[in-house]
KETORSE-499714 format. One line per field, with one value per atom (N, C-alpha, C): residue number from 1; atom name; x, y, z; chain. Coordinates in Angstrom, 1 decimal, padded with zeros to 4 digits. Each point is the difference from the previous one (the first is absolute). Layout:
<nodes>
zalum c(NUM | ...)
voke c(CA | ...)
u c(X | ...)
v c(Y | ...)
w c(Z | ...)
dodo c(A | ...)
</nodes>
This chain:
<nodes>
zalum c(1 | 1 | 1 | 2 | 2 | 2 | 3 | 3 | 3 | 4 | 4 | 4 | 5 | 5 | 5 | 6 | 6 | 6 | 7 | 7 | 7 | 8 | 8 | 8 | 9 | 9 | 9 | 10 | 10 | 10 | 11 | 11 | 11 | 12 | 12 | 12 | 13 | 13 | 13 | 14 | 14 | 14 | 15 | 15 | 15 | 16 | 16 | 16 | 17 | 17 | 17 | 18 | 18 | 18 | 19 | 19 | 19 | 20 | 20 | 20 | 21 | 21 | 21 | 22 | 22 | 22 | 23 | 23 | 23 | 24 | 24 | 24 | 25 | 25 | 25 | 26 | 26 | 26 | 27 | 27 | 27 | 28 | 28 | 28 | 29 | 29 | 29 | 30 | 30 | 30 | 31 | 31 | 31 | 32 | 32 | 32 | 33 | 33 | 33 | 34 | 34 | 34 | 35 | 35 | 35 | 36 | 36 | 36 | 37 | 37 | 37 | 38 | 38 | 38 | 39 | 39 | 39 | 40 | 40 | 40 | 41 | 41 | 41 | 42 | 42 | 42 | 43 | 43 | 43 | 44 | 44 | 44 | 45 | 45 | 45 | 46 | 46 | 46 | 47 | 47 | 47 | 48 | 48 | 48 | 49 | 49 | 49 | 50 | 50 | 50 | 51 | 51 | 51 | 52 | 52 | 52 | 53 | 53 | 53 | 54 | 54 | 54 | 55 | 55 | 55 | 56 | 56 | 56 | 57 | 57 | 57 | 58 | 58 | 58 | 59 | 59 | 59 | 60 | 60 | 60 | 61 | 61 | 61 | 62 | 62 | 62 | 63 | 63 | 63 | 64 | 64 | 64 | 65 | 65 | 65 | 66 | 66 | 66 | 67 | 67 | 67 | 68 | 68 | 68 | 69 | 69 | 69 | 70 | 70 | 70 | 71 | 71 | 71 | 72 | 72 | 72 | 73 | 73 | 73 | 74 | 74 | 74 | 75 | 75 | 75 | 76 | 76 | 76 | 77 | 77 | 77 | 78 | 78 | 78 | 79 | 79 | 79 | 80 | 80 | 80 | 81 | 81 | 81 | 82 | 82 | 82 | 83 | 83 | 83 | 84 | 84 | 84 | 85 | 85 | 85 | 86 | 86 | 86 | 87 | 87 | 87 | 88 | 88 | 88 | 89 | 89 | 89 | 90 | 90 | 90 | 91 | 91 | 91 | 92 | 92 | 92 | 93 | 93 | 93 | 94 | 94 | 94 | 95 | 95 | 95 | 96 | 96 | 96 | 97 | 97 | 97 | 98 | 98 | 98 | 99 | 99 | 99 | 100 | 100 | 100 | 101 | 101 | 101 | 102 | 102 | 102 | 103 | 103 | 103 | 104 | 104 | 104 | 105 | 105 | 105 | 106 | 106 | 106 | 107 | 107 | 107 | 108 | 108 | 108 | 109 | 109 | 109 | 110 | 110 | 110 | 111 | 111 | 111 | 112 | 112 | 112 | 113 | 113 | 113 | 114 | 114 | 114 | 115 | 115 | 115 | 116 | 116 | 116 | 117 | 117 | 117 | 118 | 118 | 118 | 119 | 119 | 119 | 120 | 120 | 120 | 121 | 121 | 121 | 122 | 122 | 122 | 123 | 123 | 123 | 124 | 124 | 124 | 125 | 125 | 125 | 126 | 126 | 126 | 127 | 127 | 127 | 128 | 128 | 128 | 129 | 129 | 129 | 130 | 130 | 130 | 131 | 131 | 131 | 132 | 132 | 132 | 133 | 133 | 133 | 134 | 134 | 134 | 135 | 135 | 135 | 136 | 136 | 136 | 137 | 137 | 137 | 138 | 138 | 138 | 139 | 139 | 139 | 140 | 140 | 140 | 141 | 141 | 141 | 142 | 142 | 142 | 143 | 143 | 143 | 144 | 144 | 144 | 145 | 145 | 145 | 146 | 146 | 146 | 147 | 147 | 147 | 148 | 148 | 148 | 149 | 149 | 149 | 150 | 150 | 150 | 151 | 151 | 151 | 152 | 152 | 152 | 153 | 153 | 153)
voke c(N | CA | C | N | CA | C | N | CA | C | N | CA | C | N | CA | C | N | CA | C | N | CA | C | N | CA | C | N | CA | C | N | CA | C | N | CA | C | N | CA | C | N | CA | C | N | CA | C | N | CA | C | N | CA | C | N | CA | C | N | CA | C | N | CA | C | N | CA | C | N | CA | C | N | CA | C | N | CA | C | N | CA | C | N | CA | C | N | CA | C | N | CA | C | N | CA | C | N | CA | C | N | CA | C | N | CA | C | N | CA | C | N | CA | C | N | CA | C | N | CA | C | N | CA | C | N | CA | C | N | CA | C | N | CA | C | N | CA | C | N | CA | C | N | CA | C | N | CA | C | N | CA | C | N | CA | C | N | CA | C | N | CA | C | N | CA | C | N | CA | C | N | CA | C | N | CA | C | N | CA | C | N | CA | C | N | CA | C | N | CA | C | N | CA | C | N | CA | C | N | CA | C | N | CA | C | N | CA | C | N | CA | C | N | CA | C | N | CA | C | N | CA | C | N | CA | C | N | CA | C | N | CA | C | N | CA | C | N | CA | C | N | CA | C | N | CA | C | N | CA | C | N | CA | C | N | CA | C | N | CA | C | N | CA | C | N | CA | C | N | CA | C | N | CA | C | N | CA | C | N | CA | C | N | CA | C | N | CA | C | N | CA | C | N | CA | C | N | CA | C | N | CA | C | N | CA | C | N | CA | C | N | CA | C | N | CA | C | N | CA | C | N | CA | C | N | CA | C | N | CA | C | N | CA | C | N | CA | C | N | CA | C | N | CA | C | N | CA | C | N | CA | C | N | CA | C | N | CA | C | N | CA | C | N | CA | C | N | CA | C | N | CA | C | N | CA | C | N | CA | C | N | CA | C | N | CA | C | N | CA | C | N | CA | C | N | CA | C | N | CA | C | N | CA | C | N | CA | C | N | CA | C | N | CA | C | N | CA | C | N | CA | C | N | CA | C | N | CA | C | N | CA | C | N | CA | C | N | CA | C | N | CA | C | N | CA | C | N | CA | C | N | CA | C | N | CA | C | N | CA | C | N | CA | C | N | CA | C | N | CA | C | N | CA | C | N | CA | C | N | CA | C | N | CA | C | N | CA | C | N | CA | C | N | CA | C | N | CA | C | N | CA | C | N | CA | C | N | CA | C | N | CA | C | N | CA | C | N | CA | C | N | CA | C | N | CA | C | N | CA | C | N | CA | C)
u c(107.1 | -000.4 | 000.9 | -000.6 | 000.9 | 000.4 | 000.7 | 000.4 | -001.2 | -001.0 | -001.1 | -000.6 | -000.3 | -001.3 | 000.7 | 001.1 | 000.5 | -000.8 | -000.4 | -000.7 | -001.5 | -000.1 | -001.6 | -000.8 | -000.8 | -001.0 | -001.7 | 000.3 | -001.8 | 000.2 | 000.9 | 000.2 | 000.3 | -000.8 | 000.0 | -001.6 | -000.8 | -001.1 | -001.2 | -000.6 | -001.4 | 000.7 | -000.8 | 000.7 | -001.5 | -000.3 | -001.4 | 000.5 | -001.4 | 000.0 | 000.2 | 000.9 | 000.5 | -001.6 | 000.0 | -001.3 | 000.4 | 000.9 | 000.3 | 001.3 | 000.1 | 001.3 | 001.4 | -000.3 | 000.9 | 000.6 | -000.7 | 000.2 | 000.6 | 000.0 | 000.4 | 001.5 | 000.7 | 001.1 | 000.7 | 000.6 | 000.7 | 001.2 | 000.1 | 001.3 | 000.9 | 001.0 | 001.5 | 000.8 | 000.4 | 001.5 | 001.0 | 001.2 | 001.2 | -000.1 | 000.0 | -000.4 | 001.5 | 000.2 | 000.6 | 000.8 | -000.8 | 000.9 | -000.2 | 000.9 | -000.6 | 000.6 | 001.4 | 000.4 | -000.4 | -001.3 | -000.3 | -001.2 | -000.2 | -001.3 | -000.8 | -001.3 | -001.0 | -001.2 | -001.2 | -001.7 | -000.6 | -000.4 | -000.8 | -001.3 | -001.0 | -001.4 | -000.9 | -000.6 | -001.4 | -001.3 | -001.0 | -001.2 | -001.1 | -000.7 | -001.3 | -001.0 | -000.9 | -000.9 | -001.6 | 000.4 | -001.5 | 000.5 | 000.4 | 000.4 | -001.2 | -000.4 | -001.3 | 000.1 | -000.1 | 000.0 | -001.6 | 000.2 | -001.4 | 000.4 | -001.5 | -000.1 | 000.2 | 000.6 | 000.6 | -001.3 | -001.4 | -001.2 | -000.9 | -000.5 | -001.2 | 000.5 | 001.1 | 000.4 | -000.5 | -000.1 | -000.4 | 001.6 | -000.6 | 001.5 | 000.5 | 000.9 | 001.3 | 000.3 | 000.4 | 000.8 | 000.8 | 001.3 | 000.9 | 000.7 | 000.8 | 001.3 | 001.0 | 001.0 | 001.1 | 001.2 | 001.1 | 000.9 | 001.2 | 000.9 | 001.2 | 001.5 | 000.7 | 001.1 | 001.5 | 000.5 | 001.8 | 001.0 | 000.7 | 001.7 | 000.5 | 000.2 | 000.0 | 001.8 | 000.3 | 001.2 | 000.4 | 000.9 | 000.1 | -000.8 | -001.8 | -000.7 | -000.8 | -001.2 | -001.2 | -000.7 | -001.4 | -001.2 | -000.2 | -000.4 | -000.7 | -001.5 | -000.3 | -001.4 | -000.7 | -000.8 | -000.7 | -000.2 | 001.2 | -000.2 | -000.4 | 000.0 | -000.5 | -001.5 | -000.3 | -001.6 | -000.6 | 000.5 | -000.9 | 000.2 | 001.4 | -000.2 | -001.6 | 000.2 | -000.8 | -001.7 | -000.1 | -001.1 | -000.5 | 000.6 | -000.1 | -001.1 | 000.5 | -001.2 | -001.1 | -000.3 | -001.9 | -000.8 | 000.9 | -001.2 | 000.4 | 001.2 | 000.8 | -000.8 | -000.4 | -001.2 | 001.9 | -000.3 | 001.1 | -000.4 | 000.2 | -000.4 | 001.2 | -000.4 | 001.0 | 001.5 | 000.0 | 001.6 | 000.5 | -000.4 | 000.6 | 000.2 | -000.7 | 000.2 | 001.3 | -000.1 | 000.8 | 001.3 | 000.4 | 001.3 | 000.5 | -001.1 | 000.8 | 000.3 | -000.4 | 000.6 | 001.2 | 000.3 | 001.1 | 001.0 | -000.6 | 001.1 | 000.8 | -000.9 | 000.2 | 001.1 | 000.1 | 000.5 | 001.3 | -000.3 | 001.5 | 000.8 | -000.3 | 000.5 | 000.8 | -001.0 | 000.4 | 000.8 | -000.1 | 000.4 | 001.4 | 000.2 | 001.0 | 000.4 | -001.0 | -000.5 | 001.2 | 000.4 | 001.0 | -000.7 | -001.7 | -000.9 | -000.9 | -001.0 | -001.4 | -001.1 | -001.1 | -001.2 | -001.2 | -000.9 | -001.0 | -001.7 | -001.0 | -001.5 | -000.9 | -001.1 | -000.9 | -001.0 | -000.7 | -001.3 | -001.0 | -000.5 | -001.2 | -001.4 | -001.2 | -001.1 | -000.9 | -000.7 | -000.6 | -000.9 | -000.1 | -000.6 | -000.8 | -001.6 | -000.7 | 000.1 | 000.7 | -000.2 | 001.3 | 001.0 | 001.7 | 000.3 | 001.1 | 001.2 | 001.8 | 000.0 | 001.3 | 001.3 | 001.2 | 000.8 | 001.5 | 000.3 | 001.1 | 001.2 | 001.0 | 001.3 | 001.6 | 000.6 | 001.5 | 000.9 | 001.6 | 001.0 | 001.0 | 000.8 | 001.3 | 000.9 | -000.1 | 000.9 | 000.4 | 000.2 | 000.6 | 001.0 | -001.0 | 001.0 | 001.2 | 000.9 | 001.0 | 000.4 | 001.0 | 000.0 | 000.8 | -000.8 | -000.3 | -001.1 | -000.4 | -000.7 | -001.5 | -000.3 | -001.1 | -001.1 | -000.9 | -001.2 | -001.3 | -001.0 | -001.1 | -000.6 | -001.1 | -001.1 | -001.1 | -000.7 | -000.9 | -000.8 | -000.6 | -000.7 | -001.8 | 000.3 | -001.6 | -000.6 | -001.2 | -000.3 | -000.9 | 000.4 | -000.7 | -002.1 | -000.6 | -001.0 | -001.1 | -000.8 | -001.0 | -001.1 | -001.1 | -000.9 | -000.7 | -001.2 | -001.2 | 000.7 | 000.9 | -000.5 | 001.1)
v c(128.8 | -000.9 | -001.3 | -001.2 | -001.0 | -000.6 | -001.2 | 000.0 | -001.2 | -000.4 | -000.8 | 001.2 | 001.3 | 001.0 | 000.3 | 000.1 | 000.2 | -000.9 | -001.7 | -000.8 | 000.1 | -000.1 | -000.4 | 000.7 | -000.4 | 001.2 | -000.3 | -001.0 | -000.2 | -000.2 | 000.4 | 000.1 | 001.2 | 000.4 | 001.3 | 000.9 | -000.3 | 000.7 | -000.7 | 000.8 | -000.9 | -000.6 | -001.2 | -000.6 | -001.2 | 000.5 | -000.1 | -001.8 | -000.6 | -001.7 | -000.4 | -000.2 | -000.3 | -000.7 | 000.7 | -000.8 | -001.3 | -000.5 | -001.6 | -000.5 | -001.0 | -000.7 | 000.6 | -000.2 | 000.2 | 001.8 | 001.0 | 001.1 | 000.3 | -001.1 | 000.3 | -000.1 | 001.0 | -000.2 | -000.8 | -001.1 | 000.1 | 000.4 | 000.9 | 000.0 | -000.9 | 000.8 | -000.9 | 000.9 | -000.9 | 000.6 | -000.9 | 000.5 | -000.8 | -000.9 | -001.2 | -001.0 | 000.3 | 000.3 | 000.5 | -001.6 | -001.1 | -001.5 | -000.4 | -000.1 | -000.5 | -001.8 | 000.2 | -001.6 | -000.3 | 000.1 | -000.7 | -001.0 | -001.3 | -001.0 | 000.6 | 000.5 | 000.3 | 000.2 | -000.1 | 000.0 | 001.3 | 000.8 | 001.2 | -000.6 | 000.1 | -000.2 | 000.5 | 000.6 | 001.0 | -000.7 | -000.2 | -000.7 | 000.9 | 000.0 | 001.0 | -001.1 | 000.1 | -000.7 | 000.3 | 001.6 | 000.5 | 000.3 | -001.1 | 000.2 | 000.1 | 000.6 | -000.3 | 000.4 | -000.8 | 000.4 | 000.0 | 000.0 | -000.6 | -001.2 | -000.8 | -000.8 | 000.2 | -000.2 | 000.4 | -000.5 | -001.0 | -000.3 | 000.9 | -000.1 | 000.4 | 001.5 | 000.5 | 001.6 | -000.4 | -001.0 | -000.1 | 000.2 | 000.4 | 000.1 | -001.3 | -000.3 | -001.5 | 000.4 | -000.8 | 000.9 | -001.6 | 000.7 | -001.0 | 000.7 | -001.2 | 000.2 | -000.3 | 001.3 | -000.4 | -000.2 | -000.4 | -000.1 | -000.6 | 001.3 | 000.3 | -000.3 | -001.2 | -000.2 | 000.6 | 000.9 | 000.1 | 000.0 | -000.4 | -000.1 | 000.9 | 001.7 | 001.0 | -000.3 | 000.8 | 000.0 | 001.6 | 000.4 | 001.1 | 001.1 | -000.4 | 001.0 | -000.3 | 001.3 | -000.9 | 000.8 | -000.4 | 000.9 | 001.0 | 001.1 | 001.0 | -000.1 | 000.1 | -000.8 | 001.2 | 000.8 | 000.8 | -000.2 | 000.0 | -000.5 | -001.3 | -001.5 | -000.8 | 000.5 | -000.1 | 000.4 | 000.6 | 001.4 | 000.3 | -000.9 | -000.8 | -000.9 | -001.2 | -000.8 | -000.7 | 000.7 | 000.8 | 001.0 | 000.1 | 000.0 | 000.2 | -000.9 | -001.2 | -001.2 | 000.2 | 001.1 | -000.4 | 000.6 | 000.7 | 000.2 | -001.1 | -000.9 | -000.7 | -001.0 | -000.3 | -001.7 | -001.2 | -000.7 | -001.2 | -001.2 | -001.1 | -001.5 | 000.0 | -000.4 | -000.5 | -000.4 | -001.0 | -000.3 | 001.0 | 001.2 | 000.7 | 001.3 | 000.4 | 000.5 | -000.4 | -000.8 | -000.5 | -000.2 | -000.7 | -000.1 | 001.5 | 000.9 | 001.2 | 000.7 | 000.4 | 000.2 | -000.1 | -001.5 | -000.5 | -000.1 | -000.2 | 000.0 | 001.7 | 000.8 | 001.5 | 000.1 | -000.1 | 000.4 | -000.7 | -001.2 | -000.9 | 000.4 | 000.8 | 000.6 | 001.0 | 001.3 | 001.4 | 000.5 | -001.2 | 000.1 | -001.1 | -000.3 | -001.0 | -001.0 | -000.8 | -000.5 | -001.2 | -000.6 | -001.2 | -001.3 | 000.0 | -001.0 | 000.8 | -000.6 | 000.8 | -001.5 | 000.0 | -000.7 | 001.0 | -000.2 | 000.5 | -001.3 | 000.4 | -000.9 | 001.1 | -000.1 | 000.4 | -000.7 | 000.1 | -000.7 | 001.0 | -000.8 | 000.8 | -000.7 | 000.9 | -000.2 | -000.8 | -000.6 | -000.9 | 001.0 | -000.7 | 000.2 | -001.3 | 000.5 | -000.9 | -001.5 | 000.6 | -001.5 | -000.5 | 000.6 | -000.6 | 000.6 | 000.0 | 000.9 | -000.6 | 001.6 | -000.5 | 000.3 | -001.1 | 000.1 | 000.6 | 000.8 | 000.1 | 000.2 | -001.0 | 000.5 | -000.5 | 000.9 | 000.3 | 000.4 | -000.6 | 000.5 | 000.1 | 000.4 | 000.4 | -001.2 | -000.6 | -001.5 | -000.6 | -000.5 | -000.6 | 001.0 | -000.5 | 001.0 | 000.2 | 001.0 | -000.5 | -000.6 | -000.8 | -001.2 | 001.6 | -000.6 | 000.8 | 001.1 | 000.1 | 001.5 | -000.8 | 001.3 | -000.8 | 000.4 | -000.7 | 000.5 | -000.7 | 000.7 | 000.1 | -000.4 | -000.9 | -000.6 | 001.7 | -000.2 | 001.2 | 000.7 | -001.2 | 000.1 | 000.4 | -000.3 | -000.3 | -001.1 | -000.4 | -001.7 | 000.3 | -001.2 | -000.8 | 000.2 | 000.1 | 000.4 | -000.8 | 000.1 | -001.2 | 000.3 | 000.9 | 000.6 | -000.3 | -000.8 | 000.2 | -001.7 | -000.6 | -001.6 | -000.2)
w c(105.6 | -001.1 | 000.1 | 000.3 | -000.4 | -001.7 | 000.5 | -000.8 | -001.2 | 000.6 | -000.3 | -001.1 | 000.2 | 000.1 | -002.1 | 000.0 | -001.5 | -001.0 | 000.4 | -001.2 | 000.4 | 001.2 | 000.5 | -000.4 | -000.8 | -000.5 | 000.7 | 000.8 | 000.6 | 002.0 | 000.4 | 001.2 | 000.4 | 001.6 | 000.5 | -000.5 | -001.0 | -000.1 | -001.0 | 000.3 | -001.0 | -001.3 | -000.4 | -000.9 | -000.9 | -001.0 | -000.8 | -000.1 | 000.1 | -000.5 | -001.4 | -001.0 | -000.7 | -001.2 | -001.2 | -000.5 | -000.7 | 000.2 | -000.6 | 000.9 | 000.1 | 000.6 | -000.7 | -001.5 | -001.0 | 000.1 | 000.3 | 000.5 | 001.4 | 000.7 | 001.5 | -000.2 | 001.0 | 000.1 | 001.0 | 000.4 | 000.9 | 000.4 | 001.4 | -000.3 | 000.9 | 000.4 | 000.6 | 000.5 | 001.3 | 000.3 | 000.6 | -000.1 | 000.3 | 001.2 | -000.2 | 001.2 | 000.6 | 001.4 | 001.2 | 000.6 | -000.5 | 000.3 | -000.9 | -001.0 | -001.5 | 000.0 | 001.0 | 000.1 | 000.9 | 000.8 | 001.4 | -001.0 | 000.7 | -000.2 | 000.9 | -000.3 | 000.4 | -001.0 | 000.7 | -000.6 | 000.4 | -001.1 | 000.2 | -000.3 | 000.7 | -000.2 | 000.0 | -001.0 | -000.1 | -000.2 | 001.3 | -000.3 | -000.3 | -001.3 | -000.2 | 000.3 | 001.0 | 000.0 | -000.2 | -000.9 | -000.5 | -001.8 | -000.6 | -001.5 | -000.9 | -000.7 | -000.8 | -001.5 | -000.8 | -001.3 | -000.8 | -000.8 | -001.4 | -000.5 | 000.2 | -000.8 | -002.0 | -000.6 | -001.4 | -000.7 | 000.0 | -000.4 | 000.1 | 001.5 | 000.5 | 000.8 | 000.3 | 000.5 | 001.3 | 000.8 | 001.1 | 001.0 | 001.5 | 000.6 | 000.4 | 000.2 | 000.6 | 001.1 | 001.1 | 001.0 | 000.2 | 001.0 | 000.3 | 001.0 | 000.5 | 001.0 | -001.0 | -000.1 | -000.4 | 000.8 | 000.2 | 001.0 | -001.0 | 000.0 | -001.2 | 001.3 | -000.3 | 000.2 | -000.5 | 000.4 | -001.2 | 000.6 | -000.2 | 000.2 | -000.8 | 000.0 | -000.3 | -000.6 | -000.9 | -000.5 | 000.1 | -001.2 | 000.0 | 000.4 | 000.0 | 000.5 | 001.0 | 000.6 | 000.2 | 000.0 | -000.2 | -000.6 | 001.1 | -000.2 | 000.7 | -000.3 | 001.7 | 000.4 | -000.5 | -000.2 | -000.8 | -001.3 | -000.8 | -001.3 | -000.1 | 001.0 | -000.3 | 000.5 | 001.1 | 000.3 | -001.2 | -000.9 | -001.0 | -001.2 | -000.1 | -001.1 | 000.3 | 001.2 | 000.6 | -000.4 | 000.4 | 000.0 | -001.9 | -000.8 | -001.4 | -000.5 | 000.7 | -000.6 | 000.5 | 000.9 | -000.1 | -001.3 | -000.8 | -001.4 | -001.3 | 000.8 | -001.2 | -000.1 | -001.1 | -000.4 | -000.3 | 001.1 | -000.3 | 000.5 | -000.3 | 000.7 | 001.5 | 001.0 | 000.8 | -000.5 | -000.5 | -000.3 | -000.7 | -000.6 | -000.8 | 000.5 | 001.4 | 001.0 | 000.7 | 000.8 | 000.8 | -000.8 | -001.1 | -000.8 | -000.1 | -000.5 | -000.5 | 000.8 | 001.2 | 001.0 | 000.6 | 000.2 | 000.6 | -001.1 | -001.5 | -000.9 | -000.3 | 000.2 | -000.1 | 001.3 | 001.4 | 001.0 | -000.3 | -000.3 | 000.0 | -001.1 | -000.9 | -001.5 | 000.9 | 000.0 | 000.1 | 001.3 | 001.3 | 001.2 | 000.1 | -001.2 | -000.3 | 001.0 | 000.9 | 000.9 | -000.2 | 001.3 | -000.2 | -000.1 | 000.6 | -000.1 | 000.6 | -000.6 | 000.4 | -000.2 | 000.6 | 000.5 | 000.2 | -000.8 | 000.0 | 000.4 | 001.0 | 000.1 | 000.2 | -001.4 | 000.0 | 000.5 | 001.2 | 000.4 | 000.1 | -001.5 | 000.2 | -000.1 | 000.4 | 000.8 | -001.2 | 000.6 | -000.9 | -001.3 | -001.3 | -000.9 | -000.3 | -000.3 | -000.6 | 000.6 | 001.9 | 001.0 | 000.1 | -001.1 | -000.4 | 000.6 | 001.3 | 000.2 | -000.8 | -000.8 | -000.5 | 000.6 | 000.3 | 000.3 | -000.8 | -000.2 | -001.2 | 000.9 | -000.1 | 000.2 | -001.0 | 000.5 | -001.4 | 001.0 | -000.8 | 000.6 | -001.2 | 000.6 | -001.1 | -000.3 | 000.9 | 000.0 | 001.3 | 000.7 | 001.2 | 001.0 | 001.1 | 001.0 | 000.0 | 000.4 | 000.1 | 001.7 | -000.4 | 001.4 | 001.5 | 000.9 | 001.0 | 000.5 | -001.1 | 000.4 | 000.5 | 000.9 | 001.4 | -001.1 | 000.1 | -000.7 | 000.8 | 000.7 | 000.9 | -000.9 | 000.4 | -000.5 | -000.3 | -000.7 | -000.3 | 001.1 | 000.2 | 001.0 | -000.2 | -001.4 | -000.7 | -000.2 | 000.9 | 000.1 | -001.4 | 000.1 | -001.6 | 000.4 | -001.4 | 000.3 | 000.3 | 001.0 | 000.9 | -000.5 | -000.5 | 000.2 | 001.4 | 000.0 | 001.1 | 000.5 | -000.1 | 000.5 | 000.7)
dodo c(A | A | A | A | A | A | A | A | A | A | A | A | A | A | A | A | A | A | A | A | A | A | A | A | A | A | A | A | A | A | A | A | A | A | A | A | A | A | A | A | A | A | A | A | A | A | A | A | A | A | A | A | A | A | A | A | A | A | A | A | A | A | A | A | A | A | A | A | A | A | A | A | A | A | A | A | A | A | A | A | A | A | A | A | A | A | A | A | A | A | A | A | A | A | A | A | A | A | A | A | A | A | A | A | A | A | A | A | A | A | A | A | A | A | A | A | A | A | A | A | A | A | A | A | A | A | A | A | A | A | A | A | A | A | A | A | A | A | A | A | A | A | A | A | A | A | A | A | A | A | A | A | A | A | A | A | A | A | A | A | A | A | A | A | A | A | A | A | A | A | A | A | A | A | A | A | A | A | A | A | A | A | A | A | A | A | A | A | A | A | A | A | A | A | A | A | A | A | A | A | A | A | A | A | A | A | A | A | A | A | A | A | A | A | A | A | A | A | A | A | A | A | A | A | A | A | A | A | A | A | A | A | A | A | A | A | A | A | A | A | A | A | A | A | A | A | A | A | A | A | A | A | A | A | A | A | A | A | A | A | A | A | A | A | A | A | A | A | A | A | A | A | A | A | A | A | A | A | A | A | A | A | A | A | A | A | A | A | A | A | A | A | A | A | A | A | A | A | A | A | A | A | A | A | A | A | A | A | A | A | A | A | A | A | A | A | A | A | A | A | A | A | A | A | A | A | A | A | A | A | A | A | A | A | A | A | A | A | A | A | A | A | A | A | A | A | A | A | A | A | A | A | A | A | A | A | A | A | A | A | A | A | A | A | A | A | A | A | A | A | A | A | A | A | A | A | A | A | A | A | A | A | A | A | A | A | A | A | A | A | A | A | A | A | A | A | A | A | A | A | A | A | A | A | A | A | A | A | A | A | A | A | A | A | A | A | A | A | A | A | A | A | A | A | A | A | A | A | A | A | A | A | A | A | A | A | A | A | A | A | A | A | A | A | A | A | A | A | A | A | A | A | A | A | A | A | A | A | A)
</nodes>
């Protein structure tokens, strides 16, 4: 038994999709370089929520930036947090903000960057992005690598 297996309650075995964002847990564990400058980056690029009007589905690319502090998320509990919003009715920006404001909270993140690009609605594609505040000076940070959206022309 390590020493991880005492808090983790969704890693190692089946683990049910959370029925609201607000029920998901994330969890955490002790970030292993907590003083090193570095970018952990988790790209979902099959996100899908509800439309909060019409219950229709949304989908997007998300692509989550952090400069991890004292912790850093455990990838299972983000994938089932991530996973929560396909029955959640939310607008884009309120997706995308809560997300990135949730991880940078509970993951006590030293900077975090969050881009929701998501797929066109009603011919709009919406772009949403948020950060915690300005980099801090040094740390390398990779372009996304999500082009801006073209349709047919």
């Amino acid at each position: 038994m390590s020493d991880y297996d005492s808090h983790l309650t969704q890693l190692g075995g089946p683990a049910a999709i959370p029925e609201t964002p607000e029920k998901a847990k994330l969890e955490r564990v002790p970030n292993p370089h907590p003083d090193s400058l570095y970018v952990a980056r988790f790209t979902c690029p099959e996100f899908t929520s509800l439309c909060p009007v019409t219950g229709q589905p949304d989908f997007a690319h998300l692509v989550i930036d952090y400069l991890p502090g004292p912790w850093i998320v455990e990838s299972k509990s983000l994938k089932l947090y991530l996973t929560s919003f396909r029955n959640h009715g939310a607008f884009h920006e309120d997706c995308t903000l809560s997300i990135g404001m949730r991880i940078a909270r509970e993951m006590e993140a030293r900077w975090l960057r969050i881009g929701g690009y998501w797929y066109p609605r009603g011919g709009i594609p919406i772009d949403v992005f948020w950060q915690t505040g300005e980099p801090p000076k040094g740390l390398w940070l990779p372009d996304t690598g999500v082009p801006t959206y073209r349709g047919r022309g």
